[in-house]
C-alpha positions as CSV (number, residue, x, y, z in Angstrom):
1,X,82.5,101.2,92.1
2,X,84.1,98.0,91.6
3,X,80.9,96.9,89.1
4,X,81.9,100.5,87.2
5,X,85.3,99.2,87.5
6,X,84.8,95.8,86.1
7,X,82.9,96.8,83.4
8,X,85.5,99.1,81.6
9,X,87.9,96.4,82.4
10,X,85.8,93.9,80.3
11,X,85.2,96.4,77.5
12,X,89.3,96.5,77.5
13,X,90.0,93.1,77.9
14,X,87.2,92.0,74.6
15,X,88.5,94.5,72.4
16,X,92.4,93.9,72.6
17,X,91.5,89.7,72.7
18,X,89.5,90.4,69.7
19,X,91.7,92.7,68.2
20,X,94.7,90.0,69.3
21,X,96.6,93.0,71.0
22,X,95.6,91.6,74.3
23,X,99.5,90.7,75.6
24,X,100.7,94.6,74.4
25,X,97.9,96.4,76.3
26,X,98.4,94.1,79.8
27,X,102.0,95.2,79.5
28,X,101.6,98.9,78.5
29,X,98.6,99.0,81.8
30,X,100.8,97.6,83.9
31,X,103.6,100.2,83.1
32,X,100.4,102.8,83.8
33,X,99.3,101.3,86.7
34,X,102.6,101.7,88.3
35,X,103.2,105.1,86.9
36,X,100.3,106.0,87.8
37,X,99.8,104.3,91.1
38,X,101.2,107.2,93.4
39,X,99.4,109.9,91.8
40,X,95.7,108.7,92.0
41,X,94.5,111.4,94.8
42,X,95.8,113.9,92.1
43,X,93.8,111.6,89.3
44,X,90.5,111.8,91.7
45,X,91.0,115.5,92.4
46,X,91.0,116.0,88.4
47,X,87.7,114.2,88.2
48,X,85.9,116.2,90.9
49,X,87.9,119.5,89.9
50,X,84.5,121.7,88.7
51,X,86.7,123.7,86.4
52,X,87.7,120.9,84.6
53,X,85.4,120.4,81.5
54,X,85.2,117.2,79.3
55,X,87.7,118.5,76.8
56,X,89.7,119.1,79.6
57,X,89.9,116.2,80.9
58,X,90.0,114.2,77.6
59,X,93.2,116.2,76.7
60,X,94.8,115.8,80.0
61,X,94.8,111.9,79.3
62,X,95.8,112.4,75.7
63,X,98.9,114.4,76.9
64,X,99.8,112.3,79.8
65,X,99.2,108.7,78.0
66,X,100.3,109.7,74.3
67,X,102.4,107.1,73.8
68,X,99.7,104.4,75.0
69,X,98.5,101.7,72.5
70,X,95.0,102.9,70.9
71,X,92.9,100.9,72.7
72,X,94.3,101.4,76.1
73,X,94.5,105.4,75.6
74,X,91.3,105.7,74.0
75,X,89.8,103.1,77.5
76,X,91.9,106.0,79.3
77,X,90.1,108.7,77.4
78,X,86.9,107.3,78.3
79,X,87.5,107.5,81.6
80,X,89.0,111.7,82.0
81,X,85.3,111.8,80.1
82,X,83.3,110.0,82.7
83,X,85.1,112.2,85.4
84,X,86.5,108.4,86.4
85,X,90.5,109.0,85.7
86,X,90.5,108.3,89.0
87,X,89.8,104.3,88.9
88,X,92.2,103.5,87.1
89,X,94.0,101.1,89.4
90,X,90.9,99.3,90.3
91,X,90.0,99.5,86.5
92,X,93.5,97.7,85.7
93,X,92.9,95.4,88.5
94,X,90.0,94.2,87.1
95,X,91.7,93.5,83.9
96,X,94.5,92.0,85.5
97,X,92.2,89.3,87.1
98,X,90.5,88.9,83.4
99,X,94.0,88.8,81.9
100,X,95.2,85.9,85.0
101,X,92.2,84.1,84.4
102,X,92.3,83.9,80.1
103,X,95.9,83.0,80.5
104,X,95.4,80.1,83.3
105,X,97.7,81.9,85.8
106,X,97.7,83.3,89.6
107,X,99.3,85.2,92.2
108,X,100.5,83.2,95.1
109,X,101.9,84.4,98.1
110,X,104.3,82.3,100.8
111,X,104.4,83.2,103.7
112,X,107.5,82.2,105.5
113,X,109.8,83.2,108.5
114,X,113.2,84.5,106.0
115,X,113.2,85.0,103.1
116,X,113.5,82.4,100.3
117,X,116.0,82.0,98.1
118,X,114.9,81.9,94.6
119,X,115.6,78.0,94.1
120,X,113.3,77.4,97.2
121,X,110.5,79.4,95.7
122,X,111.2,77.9,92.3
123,X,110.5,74.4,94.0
124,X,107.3,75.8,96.0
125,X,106.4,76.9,92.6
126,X,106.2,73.9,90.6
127,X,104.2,72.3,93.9
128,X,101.8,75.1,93.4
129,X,101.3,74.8,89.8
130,X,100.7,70.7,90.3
131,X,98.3,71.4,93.1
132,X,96.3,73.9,91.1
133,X,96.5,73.2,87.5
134,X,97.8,76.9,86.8
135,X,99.9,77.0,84.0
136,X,101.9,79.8,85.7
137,X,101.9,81.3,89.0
138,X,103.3,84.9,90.2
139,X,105.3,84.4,93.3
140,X,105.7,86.9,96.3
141,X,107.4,86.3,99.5
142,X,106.2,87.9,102.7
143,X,107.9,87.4,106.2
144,X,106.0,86.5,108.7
145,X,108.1,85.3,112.1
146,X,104.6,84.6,113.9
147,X,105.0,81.3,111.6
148,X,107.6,79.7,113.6
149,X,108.7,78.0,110.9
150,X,107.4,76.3,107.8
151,X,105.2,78.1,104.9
152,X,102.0,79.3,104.3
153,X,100.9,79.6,100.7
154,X,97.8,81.4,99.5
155,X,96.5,81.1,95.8
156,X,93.4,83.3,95.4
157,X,91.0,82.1,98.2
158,X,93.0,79.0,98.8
159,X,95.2,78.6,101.8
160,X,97.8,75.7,102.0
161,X,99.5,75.9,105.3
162,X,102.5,73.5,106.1
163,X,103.8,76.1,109.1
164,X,104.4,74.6,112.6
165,X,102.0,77.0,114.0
166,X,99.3,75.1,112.2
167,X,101.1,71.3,113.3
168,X,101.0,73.1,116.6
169,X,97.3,74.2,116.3
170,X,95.7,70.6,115.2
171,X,97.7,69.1,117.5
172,X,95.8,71.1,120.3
173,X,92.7,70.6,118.3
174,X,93.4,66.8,119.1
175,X,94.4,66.9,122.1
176,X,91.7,68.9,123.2
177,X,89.2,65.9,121.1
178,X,91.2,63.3,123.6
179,X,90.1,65.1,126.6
């Protein structure tokens, strides 16, 4: 599904950058996404519902996402028509990694053992963004107290882990290497 999901995402994505609408539909699919986010058992169950014909369907999303941009409503359309109404968060996932990756930018999390004030995770930020050559990154914080103390970042599949339990870790590693 994630293929099926890609797919409309890129057919999204190449007709608002070509169409140079691309900033105004990321923002009105992310206001979907979360509307939407809650409700996508009742999405799915509309998809499989045998009662539900095309037109149906089509009309539901018409109704529900009226005041969408063309593009995006008509992407939604096509998806109430496919009986895949129900993808739409892994469908705006998708885009959102095709809309992070055109505009040079990430999500990072930091892991640490409080929370971080926003100065702190403006500085992390800026370390971030000269380690990775992102023009921007999208910051999270997450506690996690099994740190100890320290941070733990992760940028995509990267890892960068300045938390004691790591110091703590390779110095076992070495001392284990010793002995």
């Amino acid at each position: 599904m994630a293929k099926v999901a890609m797919k409309y995402a890129e057919a999204l994505f190449g007709t608002s950058l070509d169409a140079n609408n691309l900033d105004v539909v990321y923002e009105q699919f992310s206001e979907v996404e979360n509307a939407v986010s809650s409700e996508i058992q009742v999405l799915k169950e509309l998809d499989l519902d045998p009662k539900k014909n095309k037109e149906q369907r089509v009309h539901f999303a018409e109704k529900v996402f009226a005041s969408a941009n063309d593009y995006l409503l008509n992407m939604l359309k096509v998806l109430a028509s496919n009986r895949h109404l129900g993808m739409v968060s892994e469908v705006y996932s998708s885009f959102n990694h095709l809309y992070n990756k055109h505009n040079n930018r990430d999500y990072a999390v930091i892991e640490s053992v409080y929370a971080l004030s926003n100065e702190e995770l403006d500085e992390i930020g800026k370390k971030i963004i000269q380690q990775t050559k992102l023009s921007k990154v999208l910051l999270k914080n997450e506690i996690n107290e099994q740190l100890i103390g320290g941070i733990r970042v992760k940028v995509g599949t990267k890892v960068m882990d300045a938390s004691i339990q790591n110091d703590l870790a390779q110095l076992e590693k070495n001392f284990k290497k010793v002995h």
